[in-house]
C-alpha positions in Angstrom: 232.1 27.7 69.4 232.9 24.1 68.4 233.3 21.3 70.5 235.4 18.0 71.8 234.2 14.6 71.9 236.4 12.2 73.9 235.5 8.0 73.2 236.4 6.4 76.6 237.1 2.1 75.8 239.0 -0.6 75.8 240.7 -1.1 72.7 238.9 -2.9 70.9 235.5 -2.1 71.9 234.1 0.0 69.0 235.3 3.2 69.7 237.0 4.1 65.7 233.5 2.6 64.6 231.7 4.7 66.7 234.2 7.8 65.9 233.7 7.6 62.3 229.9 7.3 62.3 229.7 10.6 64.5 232.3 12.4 61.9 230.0 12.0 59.3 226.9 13.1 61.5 229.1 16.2 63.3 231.4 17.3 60.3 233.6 17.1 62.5 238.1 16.3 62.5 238.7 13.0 64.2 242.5 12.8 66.3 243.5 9.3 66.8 246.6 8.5 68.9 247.0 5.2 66.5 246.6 6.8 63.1 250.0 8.9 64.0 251.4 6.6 65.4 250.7 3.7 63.2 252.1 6.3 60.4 255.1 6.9 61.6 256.5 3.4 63.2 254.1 0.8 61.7 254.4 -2.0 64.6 257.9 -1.4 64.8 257.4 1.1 67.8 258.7 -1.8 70.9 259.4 -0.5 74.3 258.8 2.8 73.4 255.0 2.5 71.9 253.8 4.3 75.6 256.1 7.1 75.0 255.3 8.3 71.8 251.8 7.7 72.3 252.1 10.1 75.7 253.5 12.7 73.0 251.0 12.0 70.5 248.3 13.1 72.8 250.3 16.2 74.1 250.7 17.2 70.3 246.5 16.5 69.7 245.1 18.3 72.8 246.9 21.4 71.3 246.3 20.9 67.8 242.6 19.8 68.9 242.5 23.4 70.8 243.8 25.2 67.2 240.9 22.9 65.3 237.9 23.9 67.7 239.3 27.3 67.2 238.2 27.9 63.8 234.7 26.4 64.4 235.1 22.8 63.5 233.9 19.9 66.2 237.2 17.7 67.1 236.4 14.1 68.2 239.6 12.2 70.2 239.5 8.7 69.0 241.7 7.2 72.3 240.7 5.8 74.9 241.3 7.4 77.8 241.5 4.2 80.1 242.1 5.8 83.5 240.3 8.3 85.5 243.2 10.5 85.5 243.4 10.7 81.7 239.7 11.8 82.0 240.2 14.2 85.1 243.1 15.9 82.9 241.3 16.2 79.5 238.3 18.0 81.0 239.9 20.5 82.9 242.2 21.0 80.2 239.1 22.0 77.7 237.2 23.5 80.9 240.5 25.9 81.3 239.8 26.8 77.6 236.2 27.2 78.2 235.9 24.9 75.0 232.6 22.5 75.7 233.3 19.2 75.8 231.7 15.6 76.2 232.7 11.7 77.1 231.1 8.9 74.9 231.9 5.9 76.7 231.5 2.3 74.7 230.8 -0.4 77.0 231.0 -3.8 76.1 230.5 -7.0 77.6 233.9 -9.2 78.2 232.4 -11.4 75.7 232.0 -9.5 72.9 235.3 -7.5 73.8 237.1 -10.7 72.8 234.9 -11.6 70.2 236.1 -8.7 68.4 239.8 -8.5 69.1 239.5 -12.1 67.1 237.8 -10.7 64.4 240.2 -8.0 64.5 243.7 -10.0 64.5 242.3 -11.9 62.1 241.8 -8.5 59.4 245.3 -7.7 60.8 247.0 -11.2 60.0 245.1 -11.4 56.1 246.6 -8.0 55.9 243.1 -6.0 55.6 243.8 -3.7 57.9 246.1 -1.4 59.5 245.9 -1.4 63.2 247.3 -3.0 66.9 247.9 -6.8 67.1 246.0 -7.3 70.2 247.7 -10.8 71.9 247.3 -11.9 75.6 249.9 -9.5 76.8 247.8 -6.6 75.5 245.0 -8.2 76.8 246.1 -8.4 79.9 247.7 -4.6 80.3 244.6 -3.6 79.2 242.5 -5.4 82.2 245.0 -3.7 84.0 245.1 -0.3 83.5 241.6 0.3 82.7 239.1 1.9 84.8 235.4 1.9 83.7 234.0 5.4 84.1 231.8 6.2 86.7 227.8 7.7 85.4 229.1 11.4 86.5 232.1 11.1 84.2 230.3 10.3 80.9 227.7 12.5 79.1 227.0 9.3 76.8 227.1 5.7 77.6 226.6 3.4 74.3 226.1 0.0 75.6 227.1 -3.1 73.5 226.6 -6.2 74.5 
């Protein structure tokens, strides 16, 4: 049977990179929380950005399920800043008995801010399509997220 792979990050750190490069290795379908919903609001999403993104992820942990189904590898390009978000995704694979792994990209809060600069600056010449990432964002991401722990991860890719 056919497999999940979570990326656990900030945003920012590399994780869509990362996700891309082991599509092309795995073959595998790649479910990002921003793609959707990028698509369907743009930047325009305000105060209720947390909501739909809490439904996005409701909607691709079933239609992950339905992927691995017919043999194909999924990859979930999100996240999954806290330990609870982690906690829930395994057991809800592990209840499925659908294998399933955490790739965590850790970077240093140097380079995490080196390339949220490089990416605003894509954003603002209009290069790419993703999050604005400004002190606020910054900030709620110090915040909420909670580096994994060794027994969490099955893969650690360390960036400086």
């Amino acid at each position: 049977m056919a497999k999940v792979i979570m990326t656990c990050g900030r945003i920012c750190s590399g994780k869509s990179t990362y996700t891309e490069q082991l599509r092309i290795k795995n073959k595998a379908v790649v479910l990002s929380v921003d793609e959707i919903t990028l698509a369907l609001f743009e930047h325009d999403v305000g105060e209720k950005h947390d909501e739909y993104v809490e439904k996005a992820e409701r909607y691709l942990f079933d239609k992950s399920v339905e992927i691995i189904e017919t043999g194909i590898d999924v990859i979930l390009d999100w996240g999954f800043w806290t330990k609870a978000e982690r906690d829930f995704a395994r057991e809800f694979y592990r209840s499925k008995n659908i294998e399933n792994e955490f790739h965590y990209i850790n970077i240093s809060n140097e380079e995490w801010k080196k390339r949220i600069e490089k990416r605003n600056s894509l954003i603002s010449q209009g290069k790419i399509s993703a999050y604005y990432v400004d002190e606020g964002l910054m900030k709620k991401v110090d915040g909420i997220f909670e580096a994994p722990s060794d027994d969490e991860v099955d893969l650690i890719i360390q960036e400086v």
